[in-house]
ROFIRO-509521 format. One record per atom (N, C-alpha, C): residue in three letters; z negated, y negated, x negated. Coordinates in steps of 0.05 Angstrom, whole numbers, plus 5000, padded with zeros to 4 digits. Layout:
! residues N
ALAZYX/...
END
This chain:
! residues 426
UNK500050244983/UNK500050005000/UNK500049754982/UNK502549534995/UNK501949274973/UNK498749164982/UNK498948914970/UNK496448774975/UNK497148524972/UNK495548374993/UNK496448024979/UNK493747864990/UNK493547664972/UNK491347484973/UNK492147274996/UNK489847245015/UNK490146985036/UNK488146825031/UNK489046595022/UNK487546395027/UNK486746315048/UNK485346305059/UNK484346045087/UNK482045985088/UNK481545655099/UNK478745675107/UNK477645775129/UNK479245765138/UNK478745855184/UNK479446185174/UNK477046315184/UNK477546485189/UNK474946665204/UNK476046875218/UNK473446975245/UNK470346965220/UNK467646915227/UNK467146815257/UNK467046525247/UNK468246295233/UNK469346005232/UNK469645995261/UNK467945765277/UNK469445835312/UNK471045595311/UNK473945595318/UNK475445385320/UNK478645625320/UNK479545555329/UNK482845575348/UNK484945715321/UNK483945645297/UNK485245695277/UNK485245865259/UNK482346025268/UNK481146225254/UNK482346485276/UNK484246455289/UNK485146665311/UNK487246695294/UNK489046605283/UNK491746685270/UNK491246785251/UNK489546775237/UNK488546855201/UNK486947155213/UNK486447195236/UNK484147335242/UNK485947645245/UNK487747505262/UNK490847735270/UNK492547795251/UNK492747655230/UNK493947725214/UNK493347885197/UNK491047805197/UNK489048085168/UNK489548285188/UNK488548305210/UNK488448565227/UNK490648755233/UNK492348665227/UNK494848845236/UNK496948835215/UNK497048675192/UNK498148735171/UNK497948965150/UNK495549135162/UNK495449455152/UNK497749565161/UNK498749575183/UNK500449775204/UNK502149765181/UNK504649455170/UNK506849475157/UNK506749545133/UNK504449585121/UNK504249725089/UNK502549535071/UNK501749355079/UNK499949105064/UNK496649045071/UNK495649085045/UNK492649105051/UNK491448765042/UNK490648585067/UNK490348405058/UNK486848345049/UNK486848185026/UNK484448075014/UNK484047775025/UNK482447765038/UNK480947425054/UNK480147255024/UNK480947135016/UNK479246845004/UNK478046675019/UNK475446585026/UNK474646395044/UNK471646315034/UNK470946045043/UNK469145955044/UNK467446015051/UNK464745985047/UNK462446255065/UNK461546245090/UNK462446275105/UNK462146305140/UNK459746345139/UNK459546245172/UNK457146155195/UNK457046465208/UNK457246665195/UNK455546895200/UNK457847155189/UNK457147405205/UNK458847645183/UNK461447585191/UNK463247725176/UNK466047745190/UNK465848095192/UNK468348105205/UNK468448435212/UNK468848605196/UNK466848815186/UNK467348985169/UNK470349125167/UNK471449105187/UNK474749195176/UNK476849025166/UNK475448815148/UNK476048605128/UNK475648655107/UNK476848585092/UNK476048495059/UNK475748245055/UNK473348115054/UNK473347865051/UNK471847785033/UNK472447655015/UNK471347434990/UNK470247134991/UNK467447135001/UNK466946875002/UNK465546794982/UNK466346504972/UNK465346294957/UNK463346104959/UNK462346034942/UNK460145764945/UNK461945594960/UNK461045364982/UNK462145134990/UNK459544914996/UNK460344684983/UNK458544504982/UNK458644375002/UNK460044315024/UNK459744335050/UNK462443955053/UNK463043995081/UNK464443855070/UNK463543525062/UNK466143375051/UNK465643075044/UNK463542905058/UNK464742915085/UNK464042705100/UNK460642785093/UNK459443005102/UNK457343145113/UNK455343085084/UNK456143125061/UNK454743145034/UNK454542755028/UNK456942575036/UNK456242335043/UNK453742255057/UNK453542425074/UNK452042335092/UNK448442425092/UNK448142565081/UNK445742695062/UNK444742455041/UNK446442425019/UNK446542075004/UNK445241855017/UNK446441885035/UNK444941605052/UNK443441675073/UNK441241965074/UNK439041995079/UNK440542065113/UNK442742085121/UNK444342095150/UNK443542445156/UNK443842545182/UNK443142845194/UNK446642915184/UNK446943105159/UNK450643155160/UNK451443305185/UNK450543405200/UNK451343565233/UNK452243345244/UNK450643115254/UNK450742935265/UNK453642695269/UNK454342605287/UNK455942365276/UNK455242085263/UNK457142035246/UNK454941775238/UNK455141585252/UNK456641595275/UNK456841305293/UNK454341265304/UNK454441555317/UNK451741625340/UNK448041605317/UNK448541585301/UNK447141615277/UNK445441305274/UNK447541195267/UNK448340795259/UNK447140665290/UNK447340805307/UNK447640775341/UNK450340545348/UNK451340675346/UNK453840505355/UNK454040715384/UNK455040475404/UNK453440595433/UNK456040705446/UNK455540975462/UNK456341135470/UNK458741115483/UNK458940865496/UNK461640805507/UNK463540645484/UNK462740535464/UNK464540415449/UNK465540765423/UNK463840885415/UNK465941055406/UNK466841315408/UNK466441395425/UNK467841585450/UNK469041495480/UNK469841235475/UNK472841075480/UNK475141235486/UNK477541265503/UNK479841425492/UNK480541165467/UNK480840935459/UNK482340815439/UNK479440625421/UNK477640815412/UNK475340695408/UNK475940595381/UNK474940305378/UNK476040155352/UNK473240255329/UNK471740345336/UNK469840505317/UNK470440725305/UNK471640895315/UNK472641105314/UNK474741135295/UNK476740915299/UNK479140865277/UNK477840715251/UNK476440495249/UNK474840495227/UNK473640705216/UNK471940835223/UNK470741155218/UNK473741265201/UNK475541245212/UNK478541465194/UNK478941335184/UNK479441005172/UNK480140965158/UNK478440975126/UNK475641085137/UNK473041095117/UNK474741325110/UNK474441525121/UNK475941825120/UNK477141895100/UNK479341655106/UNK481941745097/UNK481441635059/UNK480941585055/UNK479441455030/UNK477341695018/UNK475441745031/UNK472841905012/UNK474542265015/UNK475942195037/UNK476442525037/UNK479142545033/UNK479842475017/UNK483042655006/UNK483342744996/UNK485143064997/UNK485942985019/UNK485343155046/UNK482543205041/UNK481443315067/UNK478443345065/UNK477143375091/UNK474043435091/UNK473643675070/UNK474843885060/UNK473744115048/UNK474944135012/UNK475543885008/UNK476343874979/UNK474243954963/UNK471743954975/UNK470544134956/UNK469844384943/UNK471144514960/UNK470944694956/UNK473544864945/UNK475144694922/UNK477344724908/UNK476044784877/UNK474244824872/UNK474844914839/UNK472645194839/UNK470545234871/UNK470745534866/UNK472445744884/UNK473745584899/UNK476145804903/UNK478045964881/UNK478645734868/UNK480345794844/UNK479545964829/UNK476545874818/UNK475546054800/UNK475946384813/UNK473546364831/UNK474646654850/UNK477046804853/UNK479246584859/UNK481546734855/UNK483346744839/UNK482446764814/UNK483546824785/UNK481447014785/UNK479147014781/UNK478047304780/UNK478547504801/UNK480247434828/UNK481347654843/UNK483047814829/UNK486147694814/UNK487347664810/UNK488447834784/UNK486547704765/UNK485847834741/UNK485648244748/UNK483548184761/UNK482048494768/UNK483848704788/UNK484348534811/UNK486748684835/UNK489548674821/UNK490648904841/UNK493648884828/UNK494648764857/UNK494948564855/UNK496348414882/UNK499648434877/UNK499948384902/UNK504248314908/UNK504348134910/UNK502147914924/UNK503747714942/UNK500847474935/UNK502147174957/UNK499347024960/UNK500146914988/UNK498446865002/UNK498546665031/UNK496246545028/UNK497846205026/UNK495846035031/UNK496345875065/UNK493845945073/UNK494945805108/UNK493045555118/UNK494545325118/UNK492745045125/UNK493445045152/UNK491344795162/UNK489944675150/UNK486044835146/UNK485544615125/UNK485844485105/UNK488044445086/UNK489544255081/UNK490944235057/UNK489544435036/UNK487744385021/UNK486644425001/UNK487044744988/UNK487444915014/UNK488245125010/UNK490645124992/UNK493145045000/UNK494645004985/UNK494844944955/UNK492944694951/UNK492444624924/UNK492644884902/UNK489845034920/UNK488045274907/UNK491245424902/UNK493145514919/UNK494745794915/UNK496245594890/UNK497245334896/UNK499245304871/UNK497845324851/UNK494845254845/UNK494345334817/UNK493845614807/UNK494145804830/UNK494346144822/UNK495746144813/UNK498846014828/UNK500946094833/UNK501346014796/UNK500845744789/UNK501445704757/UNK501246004739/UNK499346054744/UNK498446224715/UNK498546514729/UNK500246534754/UNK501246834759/UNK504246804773/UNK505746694754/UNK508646644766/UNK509446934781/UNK509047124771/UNK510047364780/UNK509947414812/UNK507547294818/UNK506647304859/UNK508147114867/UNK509747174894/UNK510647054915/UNK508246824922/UNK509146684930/UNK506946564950/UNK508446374967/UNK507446474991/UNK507346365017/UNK506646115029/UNK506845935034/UNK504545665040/UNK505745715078/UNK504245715079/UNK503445705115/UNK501745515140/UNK503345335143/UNK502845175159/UNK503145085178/UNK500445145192/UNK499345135223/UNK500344925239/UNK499644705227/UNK499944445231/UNK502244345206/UNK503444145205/UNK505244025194/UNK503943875176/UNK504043835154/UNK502443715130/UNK501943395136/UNK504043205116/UNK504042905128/UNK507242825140/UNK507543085156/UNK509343085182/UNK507943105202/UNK505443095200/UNK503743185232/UNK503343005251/UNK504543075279/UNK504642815295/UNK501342735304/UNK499742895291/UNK496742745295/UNK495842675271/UNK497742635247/UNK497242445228/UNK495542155234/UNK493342095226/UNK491141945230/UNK490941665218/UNK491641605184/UNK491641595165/UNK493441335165/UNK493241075147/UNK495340995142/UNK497141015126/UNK499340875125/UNK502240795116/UNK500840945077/UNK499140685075/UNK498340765044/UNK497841055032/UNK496041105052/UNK494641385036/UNK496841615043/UNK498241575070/UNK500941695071/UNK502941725053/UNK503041605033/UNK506141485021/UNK503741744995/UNK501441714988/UNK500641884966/UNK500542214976/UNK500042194996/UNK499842415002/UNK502042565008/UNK504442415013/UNK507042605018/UNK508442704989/UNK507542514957/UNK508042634945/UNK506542754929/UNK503942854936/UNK502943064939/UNK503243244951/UNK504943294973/UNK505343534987/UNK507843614967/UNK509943394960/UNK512543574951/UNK511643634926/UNK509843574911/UNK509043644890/UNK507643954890/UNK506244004909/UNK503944204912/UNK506144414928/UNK507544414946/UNK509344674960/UNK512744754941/UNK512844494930/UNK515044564904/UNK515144874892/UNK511644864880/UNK511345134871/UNK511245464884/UNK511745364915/UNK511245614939/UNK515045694940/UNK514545884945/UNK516846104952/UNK517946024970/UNK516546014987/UNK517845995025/UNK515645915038/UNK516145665064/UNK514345575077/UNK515145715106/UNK512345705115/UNK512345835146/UNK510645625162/UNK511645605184/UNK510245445208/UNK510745605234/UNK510245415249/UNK510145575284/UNK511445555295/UNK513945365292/UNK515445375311/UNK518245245303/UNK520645285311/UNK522345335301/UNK523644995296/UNK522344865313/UNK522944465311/UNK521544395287/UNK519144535288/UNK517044415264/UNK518544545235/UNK519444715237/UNK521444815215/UNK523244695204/UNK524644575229/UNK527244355216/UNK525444215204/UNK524144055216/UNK522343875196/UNK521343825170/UNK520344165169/UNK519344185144/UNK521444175126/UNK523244255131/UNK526344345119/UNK527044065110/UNK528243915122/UNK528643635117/UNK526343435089/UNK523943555090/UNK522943405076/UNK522943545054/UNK522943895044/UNK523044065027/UNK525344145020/UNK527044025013/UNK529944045008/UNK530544394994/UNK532944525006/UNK532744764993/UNK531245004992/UNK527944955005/UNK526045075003/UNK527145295025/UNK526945585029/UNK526345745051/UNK523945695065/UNK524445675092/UNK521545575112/UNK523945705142/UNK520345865153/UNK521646005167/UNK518846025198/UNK519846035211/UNK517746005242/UNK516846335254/UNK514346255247/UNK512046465254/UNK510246375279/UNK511346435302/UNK508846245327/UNK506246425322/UNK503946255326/UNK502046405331/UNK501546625363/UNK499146695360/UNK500246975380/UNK496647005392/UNK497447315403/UNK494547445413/UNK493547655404/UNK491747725406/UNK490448095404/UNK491448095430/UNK493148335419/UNK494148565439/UNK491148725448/UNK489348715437/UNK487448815446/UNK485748725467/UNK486348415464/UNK485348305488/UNK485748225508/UNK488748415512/UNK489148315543/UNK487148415557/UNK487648255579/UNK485748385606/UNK485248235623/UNK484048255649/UNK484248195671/UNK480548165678/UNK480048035696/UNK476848015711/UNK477847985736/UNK475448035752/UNK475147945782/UNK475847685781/UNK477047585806/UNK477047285807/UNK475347135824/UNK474846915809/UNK472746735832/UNK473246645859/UNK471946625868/UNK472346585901/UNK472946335901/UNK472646135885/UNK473145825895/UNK477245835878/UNK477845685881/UNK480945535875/UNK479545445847/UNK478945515823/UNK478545465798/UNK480745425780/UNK481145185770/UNK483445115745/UNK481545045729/UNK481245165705/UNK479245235674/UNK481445065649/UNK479744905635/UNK481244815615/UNK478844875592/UNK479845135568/UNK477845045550/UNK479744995520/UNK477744845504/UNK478144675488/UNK477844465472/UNK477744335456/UNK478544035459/UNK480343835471/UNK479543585467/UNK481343415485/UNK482543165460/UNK481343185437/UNK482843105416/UNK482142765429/UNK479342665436/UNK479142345450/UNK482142285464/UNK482442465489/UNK484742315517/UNK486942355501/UNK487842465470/UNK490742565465/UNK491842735488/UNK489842945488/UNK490543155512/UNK489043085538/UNK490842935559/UNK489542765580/UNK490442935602/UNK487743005619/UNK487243035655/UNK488242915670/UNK488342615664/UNK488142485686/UNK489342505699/UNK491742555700/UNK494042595715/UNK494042775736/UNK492442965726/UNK490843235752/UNK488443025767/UNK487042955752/UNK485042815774/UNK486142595792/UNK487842485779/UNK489942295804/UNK490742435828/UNK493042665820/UNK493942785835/UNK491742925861/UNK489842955843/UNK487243195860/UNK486942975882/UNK485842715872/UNK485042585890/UNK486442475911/UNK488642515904/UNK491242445924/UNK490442575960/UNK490842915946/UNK491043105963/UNK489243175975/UNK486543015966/UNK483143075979/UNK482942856002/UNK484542615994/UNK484442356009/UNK486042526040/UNK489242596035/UNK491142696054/UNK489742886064/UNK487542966060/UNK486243266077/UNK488143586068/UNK489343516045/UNK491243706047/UNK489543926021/UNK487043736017/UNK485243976002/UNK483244016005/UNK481644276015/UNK479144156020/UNK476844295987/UNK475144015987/UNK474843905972/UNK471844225967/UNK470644335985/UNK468944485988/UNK470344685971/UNK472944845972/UNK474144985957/UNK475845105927/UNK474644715920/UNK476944725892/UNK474844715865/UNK474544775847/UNK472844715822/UNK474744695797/UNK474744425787/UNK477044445755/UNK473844435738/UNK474744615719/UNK473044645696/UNK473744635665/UNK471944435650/UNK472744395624/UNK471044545604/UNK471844725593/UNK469544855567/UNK470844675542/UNK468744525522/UNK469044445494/UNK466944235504/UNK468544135476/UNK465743855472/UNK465943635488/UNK464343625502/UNK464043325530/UNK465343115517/UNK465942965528/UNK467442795530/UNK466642485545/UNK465942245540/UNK464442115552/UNK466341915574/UNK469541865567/UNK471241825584/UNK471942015599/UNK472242285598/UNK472542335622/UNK470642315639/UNK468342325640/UNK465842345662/UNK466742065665/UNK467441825649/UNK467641635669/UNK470341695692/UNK473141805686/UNK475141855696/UNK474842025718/UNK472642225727/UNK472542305739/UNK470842205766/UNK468842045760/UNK467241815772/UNK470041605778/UNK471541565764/UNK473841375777/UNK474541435795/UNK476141725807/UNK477341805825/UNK474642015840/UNK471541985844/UNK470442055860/UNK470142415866/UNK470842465838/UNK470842735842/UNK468743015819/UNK465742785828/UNK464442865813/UNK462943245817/UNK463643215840/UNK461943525848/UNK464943715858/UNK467243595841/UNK469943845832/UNK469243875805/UNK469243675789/UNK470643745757/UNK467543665742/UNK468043875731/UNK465143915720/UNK465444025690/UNK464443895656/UNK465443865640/UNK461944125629/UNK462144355622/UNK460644495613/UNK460544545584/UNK461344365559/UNK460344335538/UNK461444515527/UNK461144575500/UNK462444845479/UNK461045135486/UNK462345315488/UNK461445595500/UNK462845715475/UNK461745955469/UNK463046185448/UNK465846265461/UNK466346385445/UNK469146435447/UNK469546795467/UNK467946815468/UNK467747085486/UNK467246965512/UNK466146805512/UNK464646615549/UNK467546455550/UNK468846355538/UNK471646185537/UNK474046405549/UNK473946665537/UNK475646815544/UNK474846925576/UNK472947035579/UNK472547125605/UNK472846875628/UNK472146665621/UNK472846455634/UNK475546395644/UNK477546435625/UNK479846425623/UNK481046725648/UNK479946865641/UNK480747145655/UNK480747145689/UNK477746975702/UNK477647005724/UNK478246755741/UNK480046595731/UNK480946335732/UNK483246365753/UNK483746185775/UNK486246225792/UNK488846065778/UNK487045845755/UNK489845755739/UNK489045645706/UNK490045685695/UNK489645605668/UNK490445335665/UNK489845115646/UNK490744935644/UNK490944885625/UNK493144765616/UNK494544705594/UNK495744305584/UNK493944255569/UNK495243995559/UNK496043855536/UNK498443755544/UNK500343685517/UNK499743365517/UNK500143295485/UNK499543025482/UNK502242865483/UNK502242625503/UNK505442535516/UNK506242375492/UNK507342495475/UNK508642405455/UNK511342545442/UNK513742495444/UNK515942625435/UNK515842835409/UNK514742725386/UNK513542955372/UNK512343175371/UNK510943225403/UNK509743375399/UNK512143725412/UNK514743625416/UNK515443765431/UNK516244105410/UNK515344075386/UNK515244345366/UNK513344395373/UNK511744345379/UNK508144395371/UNK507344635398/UNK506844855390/UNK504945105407/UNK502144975399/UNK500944945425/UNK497844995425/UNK496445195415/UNK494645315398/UNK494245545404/UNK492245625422/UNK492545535448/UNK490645605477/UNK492545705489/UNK495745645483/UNK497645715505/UNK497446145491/UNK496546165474/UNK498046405474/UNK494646635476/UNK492046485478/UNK489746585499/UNK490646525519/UNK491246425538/UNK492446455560/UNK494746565568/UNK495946705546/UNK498446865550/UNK496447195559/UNK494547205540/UNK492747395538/UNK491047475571/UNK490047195571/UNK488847205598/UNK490147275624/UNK492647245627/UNK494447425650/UNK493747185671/UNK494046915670/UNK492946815696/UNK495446585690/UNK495946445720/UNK497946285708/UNK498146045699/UNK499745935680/UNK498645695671/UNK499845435677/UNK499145195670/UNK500244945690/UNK499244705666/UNK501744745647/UNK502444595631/UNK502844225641/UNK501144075630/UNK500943725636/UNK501243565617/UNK503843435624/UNK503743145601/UNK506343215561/UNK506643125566/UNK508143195539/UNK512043215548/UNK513243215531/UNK516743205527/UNK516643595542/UNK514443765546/UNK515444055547/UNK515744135524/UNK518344165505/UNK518444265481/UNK518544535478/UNK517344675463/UNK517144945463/UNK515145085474/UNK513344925493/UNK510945025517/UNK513545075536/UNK514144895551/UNK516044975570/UNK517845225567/UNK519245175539/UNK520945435534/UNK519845655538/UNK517045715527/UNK515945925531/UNK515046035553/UNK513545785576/UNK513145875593/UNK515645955614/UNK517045845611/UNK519945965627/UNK521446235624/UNK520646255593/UNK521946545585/UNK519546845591/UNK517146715591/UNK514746985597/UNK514946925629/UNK515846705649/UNK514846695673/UNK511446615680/UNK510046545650/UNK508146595663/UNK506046255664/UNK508446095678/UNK506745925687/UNK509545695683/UNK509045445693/UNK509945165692/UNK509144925680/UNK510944815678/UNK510444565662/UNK511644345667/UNK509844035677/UNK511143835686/UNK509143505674/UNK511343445678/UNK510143045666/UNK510142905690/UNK511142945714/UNK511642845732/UNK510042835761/UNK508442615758/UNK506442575791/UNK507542665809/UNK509742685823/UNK511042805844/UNK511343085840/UNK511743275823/UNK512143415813/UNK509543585823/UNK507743405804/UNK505043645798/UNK503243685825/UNK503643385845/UNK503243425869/UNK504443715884/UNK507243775886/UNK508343955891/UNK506544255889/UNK507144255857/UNK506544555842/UNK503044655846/UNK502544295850/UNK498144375857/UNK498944495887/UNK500344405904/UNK499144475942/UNK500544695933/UNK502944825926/UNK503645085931/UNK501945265925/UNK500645255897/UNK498945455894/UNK496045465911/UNK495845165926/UNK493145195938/UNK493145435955/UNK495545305970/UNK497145385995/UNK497645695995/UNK497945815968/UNK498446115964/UNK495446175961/UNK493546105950/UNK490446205953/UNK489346145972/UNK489145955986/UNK487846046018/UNK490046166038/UNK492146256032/UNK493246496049/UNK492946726038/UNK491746846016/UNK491547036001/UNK489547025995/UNK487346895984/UNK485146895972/UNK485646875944/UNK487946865937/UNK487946845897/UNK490946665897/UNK491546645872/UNK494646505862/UNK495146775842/UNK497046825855/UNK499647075836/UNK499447055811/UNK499947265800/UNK501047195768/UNK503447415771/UNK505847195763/UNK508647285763/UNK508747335731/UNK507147305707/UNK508447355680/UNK509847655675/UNK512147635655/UNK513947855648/UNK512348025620/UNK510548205629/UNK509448285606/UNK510348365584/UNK513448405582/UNK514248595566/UNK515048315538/UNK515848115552/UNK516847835548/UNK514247665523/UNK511047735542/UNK509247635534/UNK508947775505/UNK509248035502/UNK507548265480/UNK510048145458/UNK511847975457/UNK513447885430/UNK511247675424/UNK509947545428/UNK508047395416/UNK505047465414/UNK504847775409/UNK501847845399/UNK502447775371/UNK499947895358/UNK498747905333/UNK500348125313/UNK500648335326/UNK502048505319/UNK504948355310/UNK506448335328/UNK509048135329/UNK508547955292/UNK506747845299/UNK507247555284/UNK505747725256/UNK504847905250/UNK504147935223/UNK507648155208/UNK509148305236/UNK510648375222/UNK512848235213/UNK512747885229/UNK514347755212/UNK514547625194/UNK511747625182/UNK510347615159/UNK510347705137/UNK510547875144/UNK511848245118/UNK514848105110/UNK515548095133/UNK519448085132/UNK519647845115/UNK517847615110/UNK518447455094/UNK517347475065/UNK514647585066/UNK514247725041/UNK516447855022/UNK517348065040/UNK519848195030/UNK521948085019/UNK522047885037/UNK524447705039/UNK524647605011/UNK522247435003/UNK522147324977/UNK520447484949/UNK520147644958/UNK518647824930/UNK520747794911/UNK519647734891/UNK521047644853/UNK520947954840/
END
C-alpha cells in the first residue's frame, strides 16, 4: 500500500465544517491502495483510532496568545472583552468589527495558526525521514499548511505534493483584508503553490480561477462530499420545521428574505402561525433576534446556539426542510457550502436562499433534491406549496435521486484523489 502525508489543521474531532472533508478522506482512501498519515495540530479531544494521526505542539493561535499579553480571556472576544456594546459589534456591517480585521490582518499573516509552522515542519521531516511515503496533501484553510508542505516539499523533491484548497486562497470571495496586505499575500501564494504539483479545489468555477492565477499549473475539482455511512432518515416532527445549522458569517448568509416572506403569509392567513417552527443551530446572532422581532415572529424562529455535530445531524434528519444560504454576491456562484452535502446526507429537502445559484443550483437540480431561488415571489410560491403538501399529508416529500446523490460521498471524492495522485506521481 502507498502512503502519503496530509497536512491539515481541521481535522475530526476539530468541530467546524472543514474537518468533514479531511475526515473522509483519511477514511476511505484505504479502499484505493493509500494508507494516509494525519499531520495536525493537537485537537480538542481523541481522534478515531482508525487513524494515523500525528499531533504537534501548537501555541495556540495569534490573535488568542495576543490576548493573554494583555492580560485579555483568549476564548473570549476582545470586543466583548474592551465592552464594546452588543449592538455595535455584532451589527450585520459593524464598524468594530472591520477595525478588529484590519488589526487581524497585520498580527496574523498570514493566518490565525502561523504558529504553529516550525513544529509542523519539524514533525514532518522526522515523518518523512523515517516513513517511506509516495505522496503529500496539504489541505487549507489555514494557509499555513501549505507553507509547512512547500518546505517538505524543498528537501524531498521526490514526493508529489498536492496543495488542496477548500476555500480559494487570495481569490476568496470572503477575502476580508485590504488592497495592501492583499497585493503581499498574493505573491506569497504564487511563491508558496509554485512548488506543488497540482492544485485541487471544489468546484469546477473555483478551478478556472485558480488556473488563471497559477499559470500552467494542473488544478483540478474535487467537491466536498458525505459519509456514505451516514445516510439516514428519523421520524419527523409534527410541526412544519425548516432547520438551518451553521454559521451565518454576520448576515453574509441572510434569512431575511424567509422571515419577510413568512410574515407575508402569516399576515394573508395563508399560514398558520401555531404550525410552523424555523430553527437556527450555530452561534446566536444578535441581528437576527433583532430581524426577527422586526417581522414579529418571535415564538416561530428560534436561534438555539452551537450544538455538537451529532445533535446538528439528527436535527437535520427530522426536519420537513433544510435550509440553505448563499451569500448574494456573484462570486460566490463556484462556491459548495459544505452544509449542502450534510443535507445531501440528511434525505430531507432543501430550499436554497439568496446568491447567483451557481453550482448549489446545479446540484440541486441534478440530485432533485431540493430548490433554489433569489426571488420574493418565487420563495413565496415554493414556501405555500410545501406548506400546502404538509398539512395535506402531514410531512413534505423528499423527491431526491439517490443514485445521483451517492456521486458526492466521501468514497467518490477520495477516489478522485488517488486519480490525481496518480496523475502526477514523478
Amino acid at each position: 500500500m502507498k502512503k502519503v502525508l496530509i497536512i491539515t489543521y481541521y481535522f475530526p474531532p476539530r468541530p467546524a465544517i472543514a474537518s468533514v472533508r479531511l475526515g473522509g478522506l483519511a477514511k476511505y482512501l484505504p479502499e484505493f491502495g493509500w494508507e494516509p498519515v494525519i499531520l495536525t495540530a493537537s485537537l480538542p479531544g481523541t481522534p478515531d483510532k482508525q487513524f494515523q494521526v500525528v499531533q504537534t505542539f501548537y501555541p495556540g493561535d495569534v490573535t488568542a496568545c495576543l490576548k493573554k499579553k494583555i492580560y485579555l480571556h483568549p476564548d473570549k472576544g476582545f470586543q466583548e472583552q474592551i465592552r464594546v456594546p452588543l449592538a455595535m459589534r455584532e451589527g450585520k456591517h459593524s464598524i468594530t468589527s472591520k477595525i478588529s480585521a484590519l488589526v487581524k490582518g497585520v498580527i496574523a499573516y498570514p493566518d490565525d495558526q502561523k504558529g504553529w509552522y516550525p513544529f509542523a515542519v519539524k514533525m514532518g521531516e522526522e515523518l518523512l525521514q523515517k516513513g517511506d511515503f509516495d505522496a503529500i496533501i496539504s489541505s487549507s484553510g489555514p494557509a499555513t499548511v501549505h507553507l509547512i508542505a512547500k518546505q517538505l516539499k524543498r528537501k524531498h523533491h521526490h514526493l508529489p505534493w498536492i496543495a488542496d484548497l477548500r476555500d480559494l486562497w487570495t481569490q476568496n470571495h470572503y477575502y476580508s483584508y485590504g488592497s495592501l496586505r492583499k497585493w503581499f499575500e498574493k505573491r506569497l501564494e504564487l511563491q508558496t503553490l509554485a512548488w506543488a504539483d497540482a492544485l485541487v479545489t471544489v468546484s469546477k468555477p473555483l478551478a478556472d480561477m485558480l488556473s488563471t492565477l497559477h499559470h500552467g499549473k494542473p488544478v483540478f475539482a474535487i467537491p466536498n462530499g458525505f459519509d456514505p455511512d451516514e445516510l439516514g432518515s428519523a421520524p419527523l416532527t409534527r410541526e412544519f420545521t425548516i432547520t438551518y445549522t451553521g454559521e451565518l458569517y454576520q448576515g453574509r448568509r441572510d434569512p431575511v428574505l424567509l422571515l419577510k416572506v413568512l410574515h407575508g403569509l402569516i399576515a394573508e392567513g395563508l399560514i398558520d402561525p401555531t404550525t410552523i417552527k424555523i430553527r437556527f443551530f450555530g452561534p446566536s446572532q444578535y441581528w437576527l433576534e433583532q430581524e426577527i422581532r422586526r417581522y414579529y415572529l418571535e415564538g416561530i424562529v428560534k436561534q438555539y446556539g452551537m450544538v455538537s455535530r451529532e445533535i446538528a445531524l439528527a436535527r437535520q434528519r427530522e426536519s420537513q426542510i433544510l435550509l440553505l444560504l448563499n451569500w448574494d454576491v456573484p462570486r460566490e456562484q463556484g462556491v459548495y457550502t459544505g452544509k449542502v452535502f450534510e443535507y445531501l446526507a440528511a434525505q430531507r429537502p432543501i430550499l436554497a436562499i439568496g446568491g447567483p445559484g451557481g453550482v448549489v443550483k446545479e446540484l440541486l437540480e441534478e440530485t432533485n433534491a431540493g430548490i433554489h431561488t433569489s426571488r420574493l415571489e418565487d420563495l413565496q410560491k415554493i414556501l405555500l406549496e410545501y406548506y400546502r403538501e404538509y398539512k395535506s399529508t402531514g410531512k413534505v416529500g423528499y423527491q431526491g435521486d439517490k443514485n445521483k446523490i451517492q456521486k458526492y460521498n466521501h468514497r467518490e471524492m477520495a477516489k478522485k484523489f488517488v486519480q490525481v495522485l496518480e496523475e502526477v506521481k514523478i
